[in-house]
N, C-alpha and C positions, 0 to 999 in steps of 0.2 A: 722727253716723254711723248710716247704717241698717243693719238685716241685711242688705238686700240690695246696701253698697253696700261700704266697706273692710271692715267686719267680715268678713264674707262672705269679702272676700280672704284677709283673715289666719288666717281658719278653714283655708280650702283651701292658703293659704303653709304652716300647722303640721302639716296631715295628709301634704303633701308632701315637706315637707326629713325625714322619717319614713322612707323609703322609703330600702333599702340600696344602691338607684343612685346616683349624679349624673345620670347620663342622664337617669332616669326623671324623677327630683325636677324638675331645669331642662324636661322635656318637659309635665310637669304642670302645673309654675306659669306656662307660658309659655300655653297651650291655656286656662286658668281666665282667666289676666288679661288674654288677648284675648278671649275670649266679655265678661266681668263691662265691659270699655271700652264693646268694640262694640254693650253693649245697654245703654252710657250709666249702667250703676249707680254706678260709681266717683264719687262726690263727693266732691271738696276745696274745703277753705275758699277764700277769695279772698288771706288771706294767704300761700298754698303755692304760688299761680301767680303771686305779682310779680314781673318780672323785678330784677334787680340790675342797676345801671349798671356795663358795662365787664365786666363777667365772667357766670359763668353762676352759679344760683342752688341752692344745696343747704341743702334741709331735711327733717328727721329724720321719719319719717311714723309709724313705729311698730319698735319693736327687738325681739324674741325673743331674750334671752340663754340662757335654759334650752335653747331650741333652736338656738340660735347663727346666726340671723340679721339680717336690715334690713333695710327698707324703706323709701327716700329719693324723693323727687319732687325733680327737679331743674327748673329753668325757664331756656331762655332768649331770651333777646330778640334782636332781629333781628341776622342776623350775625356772634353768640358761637360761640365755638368751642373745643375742648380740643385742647392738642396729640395727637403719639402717648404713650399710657399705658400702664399694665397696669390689674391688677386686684389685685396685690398677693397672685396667687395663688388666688383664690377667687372660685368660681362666680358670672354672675351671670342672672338676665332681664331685659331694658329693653324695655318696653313706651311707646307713646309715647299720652297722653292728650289733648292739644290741639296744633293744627298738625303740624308735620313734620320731620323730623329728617334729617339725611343723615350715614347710618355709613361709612365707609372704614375696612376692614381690611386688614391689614399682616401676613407671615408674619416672622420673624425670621430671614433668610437666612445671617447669618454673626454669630461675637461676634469679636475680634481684642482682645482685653485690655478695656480699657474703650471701647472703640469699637463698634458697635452700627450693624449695617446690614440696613434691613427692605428687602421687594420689599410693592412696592403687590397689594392682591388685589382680594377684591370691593370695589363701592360699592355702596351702594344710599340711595333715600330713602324712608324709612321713614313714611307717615299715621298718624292714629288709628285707634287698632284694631291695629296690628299689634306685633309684637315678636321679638326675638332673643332668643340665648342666646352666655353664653361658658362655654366650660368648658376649663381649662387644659391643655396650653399655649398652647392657643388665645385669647389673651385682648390681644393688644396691636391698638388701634383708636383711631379721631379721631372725633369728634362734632359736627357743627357744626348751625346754625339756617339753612339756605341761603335765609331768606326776609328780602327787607329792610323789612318792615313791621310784621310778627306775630308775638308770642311763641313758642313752642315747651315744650312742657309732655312728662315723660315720667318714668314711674314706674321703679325700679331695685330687686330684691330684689337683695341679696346674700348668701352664703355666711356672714357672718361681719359683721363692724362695720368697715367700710371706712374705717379713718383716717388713711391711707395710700397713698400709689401711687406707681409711678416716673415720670414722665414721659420723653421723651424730644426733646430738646433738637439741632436740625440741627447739623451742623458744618462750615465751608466746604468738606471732602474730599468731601461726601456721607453721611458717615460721622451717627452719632448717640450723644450723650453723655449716660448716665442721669443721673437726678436725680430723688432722693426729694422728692415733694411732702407734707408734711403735709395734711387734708383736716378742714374744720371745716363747723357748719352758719350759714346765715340764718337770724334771727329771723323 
């Protein structure tokens, strides 16, 4: 790691989750971690971009417990995809480092007991370089690699140590049935 390349990030991730916004915080680390992409400093090993067969790839890039965040690169390979999830709550930025990403956001239109029904919102396909934010209760979204050749690489601060989320599961009504997923990393 050079200063100018994660270090660097992690400097400006700890001066930021400092700050007595969430707006500001996710408006800072999102503006930092697309300039630090978009001028190529961000270097990861080559074990942080392999993809996973059949699913998509999560590894731990650096944790801040004093400041209660994380820092996860996720990779995936052509065609992977998350259902709809949450965020378990807590803020995030994804930034996307290699290839392209395509985000679909969901508002959460109605609950009816355990039944769960989203109204589709934005799409978008996200390049290198660019990045989002979630901040609650804005937080429920799909992920996928819309390319069938080339990995998909993208960086993820979170609010807190994400080892958790709900997923959410179609149901023949339309309807959708949560489901806590536990969240582990790749080697």
């Amino acid at each position: 790691m050079s200063k100018t390349g994660v270090t660097e990030l992690i400097a400006l991730i700890d001066a930021a989750v400092q700050k007595n916004d969430v707006s500001e915080t996710v408006n800072a680390i999102k503006a930092d971690l697309c300039r630090l992409i978009r001028q190529g400093q961000i270097e990861l090993q080559p074990a942080f971009i392999q993809p996973v067969e059949g699913r998509y790839a999560r590894r731990l890039l650096h944790r801040n417990a004093e400041l209660g965040y994380s820092v996860v690169v996720m990779t995936w390979g052509p065609g992977q995809a998350t259902p709809i999830h949450d965020h378990a709550g807590m803020w995030c930025v994804e930034g996307v480092w290699g290839g392209s990403i395509n985000v679909q956001q969901y508002d959460l239109s109605k609950r009816d007991g355990e039944r769960f029904f989203f109204t589709k919102q934005n799409s978008y396909e996200a390049g290198v370089g660019s990045a989002g934010c979630l901040i609650p209760p804005y937080e429920y979204h799909s992920i996928s690699n819309p390319c069938d050749s080339n990995p998909a690489v993208s960086l993820h601060i979170y609010g807190g140590d994400m080892i958790s989320c709900n997923i959410f599961e179609e149901q023949a009504d339309g309807s959708y049935r949560e489901v806590c997923r536990p969240l582990g990393f790749d080697n």
